[in-house]
C-alpha positions, 0 to 999 in steps of 0.5 A: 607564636604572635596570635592566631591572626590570618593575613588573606592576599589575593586577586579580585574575583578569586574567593577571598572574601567567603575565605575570609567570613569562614576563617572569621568565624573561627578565629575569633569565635563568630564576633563580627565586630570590627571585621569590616576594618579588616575586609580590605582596609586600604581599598580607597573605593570605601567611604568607610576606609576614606573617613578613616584615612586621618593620618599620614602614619600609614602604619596607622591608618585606615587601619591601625597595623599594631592590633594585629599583635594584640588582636586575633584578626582575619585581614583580607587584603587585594594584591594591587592595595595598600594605604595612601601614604605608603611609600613604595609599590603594593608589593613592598607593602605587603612584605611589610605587611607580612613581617607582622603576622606568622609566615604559615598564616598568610595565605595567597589566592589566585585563579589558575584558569585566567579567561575564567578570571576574566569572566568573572570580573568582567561580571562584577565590573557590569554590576558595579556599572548597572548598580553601582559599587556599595549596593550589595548587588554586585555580589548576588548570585549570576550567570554568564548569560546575564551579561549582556553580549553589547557588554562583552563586545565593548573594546574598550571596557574588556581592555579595561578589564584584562589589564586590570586582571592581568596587572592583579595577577602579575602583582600577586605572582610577585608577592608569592615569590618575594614572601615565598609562600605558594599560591592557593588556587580558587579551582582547588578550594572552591572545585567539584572535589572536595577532598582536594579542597580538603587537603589544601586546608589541611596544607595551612595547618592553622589549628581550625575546623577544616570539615567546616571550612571546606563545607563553608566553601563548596561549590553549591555556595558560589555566586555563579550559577553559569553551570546550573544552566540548561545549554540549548 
Protein backbone atom coordinates (compact mmCIF):
# COMPACT_ATOMS: atom_id res chain seq x y z
CA UNK A 1 0.00 0.00 0.00
CA UNK A 2 1.14 3.54 -1.12
CA UNK A 3 -0.43 5.64 1.95
CA UNK A 4 -3.61 6.15 3.27
CA UNK A 5 -3.99 9.53 0.78
CA UNK A 6 -7.60 9.96 -0.58
CA UNK A 7 -8.48 11.13 -4.06
CA UNK A 8 -12.35 12.85 -4.04
CA UNK A 9 -13.99 13.45 -7.89
CA UNK A 10 -16.87 14.89 -8.05
CA UNK A 11 -19.58 17.28 -9.77
CA UNK A 12 -19.95 20.79 -8.25
CA UNK A 13 -22.53 21.30 -5.85
CA UNK A 14 -22.59 17.35 -4.82
CA UNK A 15 -20.66 17.57 -1.13
CA UNK A 16 -17.20 17.31 -1.85
CA UNK A 17 -15.81 19.64 0.17
CA UNK A 18 -17.58 18.60 3.78
CA UNK A 19 -16.39 14.86 2.38
CA UNK A 20 -13.15 16.28 2.01
CA UNK A 21 -12.83 18.37 5.62
CA UNK A 22 -14.20 15.16 7.36
CA UNK A 23 -11.68 12.38 5.57
CA UNK A 24 -9.00 15.51 6.51
CA UNK A 25 -9.40 15.15 9.88
CA UNK A 26 -8.95 11.68 9.93
CA UNK A 27 -6.44 10.84 7.78
CA UNK A 28 -4.16 13.29 8.83
CA UNK A 29 -5.07 13.41 12.44
CA UNK A 30 -6.77 17.24 12.30
CA UNK A 31 -3.58 18.98 10.96
CA UNK A 32 -5.03 21.75 8.29
CA UNK A 33 -1.72 22.54 7.24
CA UNK A 34 -1.43 22.76 3.56
CA UNK A 35 -5.02 21.24 2.77
CA UNK A 36 -6.13 24.23 1.05
CA UNK A 37 -3.29 23.25 -1.81
CA UNK A 38 -5.19 19.99 -1.87
CA UNK A 39 -9.02 21.34 -1.91
CA UNK A 40 -9.08 21.79 -5.89
CA UNK A 41 -5.64 22.63 -6.60
CA UNK A 42 -6.30 23.15 -10.35
CA UNK A 43 -9.00 25.40 -10.11
CA UNK A 44 -7.66 28.62 -11.96
CA UNK A 45 -10.53 30.61 -10.26
CA UNK A 46 -8.03 30.79 -7.28
CA UNK A 47 -5.47 33.67 -7.10
CA UNK A 48 -3.84 31.36 -4.46
CA UNK A 49 -3.46 28.35 -7.17
CA UNK A 50 -2.57 31.16 -10.33
CA UNK A 51 0.50 32.66 -8.00
CA UNK A 52 1.31 28.92 -7.64
CA UNK A 53 1.23 28.08 -11.43
CA UNK A 54 5.17 28.98 -11.99
CA UNK A 55 6.09 25.76 -14.16
CA UNK A 56 5.23 24.27 -17.09
CA UNK A 57 5.79 20.73 -15.42
CA UNK A 58 2.10 20.13 -14.74
CA UNK A 59 3.30 16.95 -12.65
CA UNK A 60 4.47 19.84 -10.51
CA UNK A 61 2.61 22.50 -10.34
CA UNK A 62 -0.11 24.28 -8.93
CA UNK A 63 0.30 21.45 -6.87
CA UNK A 64 3.39 19.02 -6.59
CA UNK A 65 1.84 15.36 -7.53
CA UNK A 66 4.68 13.62 -5.97
CA UNK A 67 3.74 14.21 -2.27
CA UNK A 68 1.07 12.21 -2.48
CA UNK A 69 3.54 9.28 -2.37
CA UNK A 70 5.17 10.69 0.44
CA UNK A 71 2.50 12.57 2.10
CA UNK A 72 -0.94 11.44 3.70
CA UNK A 73 -3.22 13.99 1.73
CA UNK A 74 -6.83 14.14 1.07
CA UNK A 75 -7.33 15.89 -2.42
CA UNK A 76 -10.56 17.12 -3.88
CA UNK A 77 -10.66 17.52 -7.05
CA UNK A 78 -13.93 18.78 -9.77
CA UNK A 79 -14.50 16.53 -13.00
CA UNK A 80 -14.01 19.56 -15.53
CA UNK A 81 -10.22 20.54 -13.68
CA UNK A 82 -7.09 19.69 -14.36
CA UNK A 83 -3.44 21.91 -14.43
CA UNK A 84 -3.07 24.56 -17.34
CA UNK A 85 -0.24 22.76 -18.92
CA UNK A 86 -1.79 19.54 -18.97
CA UNK A 87 -1.69 17.96 -22.40
CA UNK A 88 -4.87 16.20 -23.06
CA UNK A 89 -8.85 16.55 -21.66
CA UNK A 90 -9.84 16.41 -17.94
CA UNK A 91 -10.70 12.79 -18.24
CA UNK A 92 -7.22 12.07 -19.29
CA UNK A 93 -5.82 13.88 -16.37
CA UNK A 94 -7.66 12.21 -13.74
CA UNK A 95 -6.56 8.63 -15.40
CA UNK A 96 -3.24 9.81 -14.48
CA UNK A 97 -4.28 11.36 -11.44
CA UNK A 98 -5.32 7.90 -10.44
CA UNK A 99 -2.44 5.89 -11.31
CA UNK A 100 -0.75 7.78 -8.14
CA UNK A 101 -3.15 6.68 -5.45
CA UNK A 102 -4.77 3.25 -4.62
CA UNK A 103 -7.81 2.42 -6.70
CA UNK A 104 -9.92 1.66 -3.45
CA UNK A 105 -9.02 5.38 -2.22
CA UNK A 106 -10.50 7.27 -4.97
CA UNK A 107 -13.87 7.97 -4.69
CA UNK A 108 -16.47 9.46 -6.96
CA UNK A 109 -19.76 11.89 -6.36
CA UNK A 110 -22.47 12.89 -8.01
CA UNK A 111 -26.05 14.00 -7.58
CA UNK A 112 -28.72 11.23 -8.84
CA UNK A 113 -31.65 13.68 -9.23
CA UNK A 114 -30.25 16.24 -11.98
CA UNK A 115 -32.95 19.23 -11.48
CA UNK A 116 -32.01 19.19 -7.69
CA UNK A 117 -28.48 19.51 -9.33
CA UNK A 118 -29.46 22.37 -11.03
CA UNK A 119 -30.84 24.23 -8.09
CA UNK A 120 -28.15 23.96 -6.44
CA UNK A 121 -25.83 25.25 -8.54
CA UNK A 122 -28.12 27.67 -9.77
CA UNK A 123 -27.57 29.00 -6.11
CA UNK A 124 -24.34 29.20 -5.66
CA UNK A 125 -23.94 30.95 -9.42
CA UNK A 126 -26.27 33.63 -7.71
CA UNK A 127 -24.17 34.14 -4.65
CA UNK A 128 -21.15 34.19 -6.65
CA UNK A 129 -22.83 36.99 -8.97
CA UNK A 130 -24.47 38.88 -5.59
CA UNK A 131 -21.01 38.57 -4.01
CA UNK A 132 -18.50 37.60 -5.48
CA UNK A 133 -16.28 34.09 -5.82
CA UNK A 134 -13.65 34.28 -2.56
CA UNK A 135 -15.92 35.90 -0.05
CA UNK A 136 -17.15 33.12 1.71
CA UNK A 137 -20.83 33.69 1.17
CA UNK A 138 -21.63 31.57 -1.47
CA UNK A 139 -21.19 28.85 1.08
CA UNK A 140 -23.54 30.02 3.74
CA UNK A 141 -26.60 28.44 4.57
CA UNK A 142 -29.91 28.92 1.70
CA UNK A 143 -33.22 28.35 0.74
CA UNK A 144 -34.68 28.17 -2.63
CA UNK A 145 -36.89 31.05 -2.13
CA UNK A 146 -33.91 33.31 -1.42
CA UNK A 147 -33.17 33.01 -5.13
CA UNK A 148 -34.90 35.87 -6.69
CA UNK A 149 -37.48 34.26 -9.54
CA UNK A 150 -36.15 37.54 -11.84
CA UNK A 151 -32.85 34.99 -11.57
CA UNK A 152 -34.47 31.66 -12.39
CA UNK A 153 -36.29 33.02 -15.21
CA UNK A 154 -33.09 34.50 -16.88
CA UNK A 155 -32.66 32.38 -20.27
CA UNK A 156 -29.66 33.07 -20.79
CA UNK A 157 -28.04 32.56 -17.31
CA UNK A 158 -29.89 29.08 -16.61
CA UNK A 159 -28.36 27.99 -20.09
CA UNK A 160 -25.54 28.70 -18.64
CA UNK A 161 -26.14 26.98 -15.88
CA UNK A 162 -27.29 23.39 -17.30
CA UNK A 163 -24.71 23.14 -19.88
CA UNK A 164 -22.17 23.60 -17.16
CA UNK A 165 -24.01 21.05 -14.97
CA UNK A 166 -24.54 18.75 -17.62
CA UNK A 167 -21.12 19.11 -19.13
CA UNK A 168 -19.84 18.33 -15.36
CA UNK A 169 -22.04 15.29 -15.16
CA UNK A 170 -21.29 14.13 -18.58
CA UNK A 171 -17.56 14.30 -17.84
CA UNK A 172 -17.75 12.58 -14.19
CA UNK A 173 -19.86 9.65 -15.74
CA UNK A 174 -16.88 9.14 -18.10
CA UNK A 175 -14.13 9.42 -15.45
CA UNK A 176 -16.46 6.62 -13.58
CA UNK A 177 -16.18 4.21 -16.47
CA UNK A 178 -12.72 4.65 -17.67
CA UNK A 179 -11.36 4.11 -13.71
CA UNK A 180 -14.06 1.68 -13.23
CA UNK A 181 -14.84 2.82 -10.05
CA UNK A 182 -18.77 3.17 -9.18
CA UNK A 183 -20.33 6.71 -8.43
CA UNK A 184 -21.09 7.83 -4.48
CA UNK A 185 -24.33 9.35 -4.80
CA UNK A 186 -24.86 12.75 -2.62
CA UNK A 187 -28.69 11.45 -1.89
CA UNK A 188 -27.22 8.37 -0.41
CA UNK A 189 -24.31 9.95 1.81
CA UNK A 190 -26.00 13.04 2.66
CA UNK A 191 -29.97 11.71 2.81
CA UNK A 192 -32.52 11.35 5.60
CA UNK A 193 -31.39 7.43 6.20
CA UNK A 194 -28.39 7.22 7.72
CA UNK A 195 -27.75 3.79 8.05
CA UNK A 196 -27.57 3.63 4.18
CA UNK A 197 -25.36 6.45 4.28
CA UNK A 198 -23.62 4.43 6.86
CA UNK A 199 -23.29 1.76 4.47
CA UNK A 200 -21.85 3.44 1.63
CA UNK A 201 -19.03 4.41 4.22
CA UNK A 202 -18.63 1.07 5.20
CA UNK A 203 -18.46 0.32 1.26
CA UNK A 204 -14.95 2.27 0.69
CA UNK A 205 -13.37 0.14 3.49
CA UNK A 206 -10.89 3.10 4.16
CA UNK A 207 -9.71 1.97 7.99
CA UNK A 208 -11.42 5.19 9.30
CA UNK A 209 -14.31 6.16 11.90
CA UNK A 210 -17.18 5.88 9.88
CA UNK A 211 -19.79 6.63 12.82
CA UNK A 212 -17.97 9.96 12.86
CA UNK A 213 -18.21 10.34 9.02
CA UNK A 214 -21.54 9.58 8.74
CA UNK A 215 -22.47 12.08 11.77
CA UNK A 216 -20.05 14.68 9.92
CA UNK A 217 -22.32 14.56 7.02
CA UNK A 218 -26.10 14.43 8.16
CA UNK A 219 -28.60 16.20 6.72
CA UNK A 220 -28.84 18.74 9.63
CA UNK A 221 -25.26 20.09 8.52
CA UNK A 222 -26.37 21.04 5.02
CA UNK A 223 -26.37 24.46 3.63
CA UNK A 224 -29.85 24.23 2.09
CA UNK A 225 -32.29 24.77 4.33
CA UNK A 226 -35.17 24.73 1.60
CA UNK A 227 -36.87 21.80 3.47
CA UNK A 228 -37.00 23.65 6.88
CA UNK A 229 -39.12 25.85 5.19
CA UNK A 230 -43.01 26.39 6.10
CA UNK A 231 -45.01 26.03 2.54
CA UNK A 232 -48.02 28.15 2.66
Amino acid sequence: MKNKSILIIGTQRSGTTSLAFSLNEQIRGGKMSGFYSTREPWNYNSPHVREKDTSTDWTKTPYNLDLIETTDVVIKTQSFQKPEHFPGTSVEFMEKLAERFNKDRIIILCRKDYDEHIISYTNLRYKVYMHGYWTGLAGKPWKFTDIPQEYLNNKEEQSIIHRYVTEQRELIFNISDKLNIDISWYEDLYGNDREVSLDLIKSWNLDIDVDKVNEDLHPRHKLDKTQNQSII
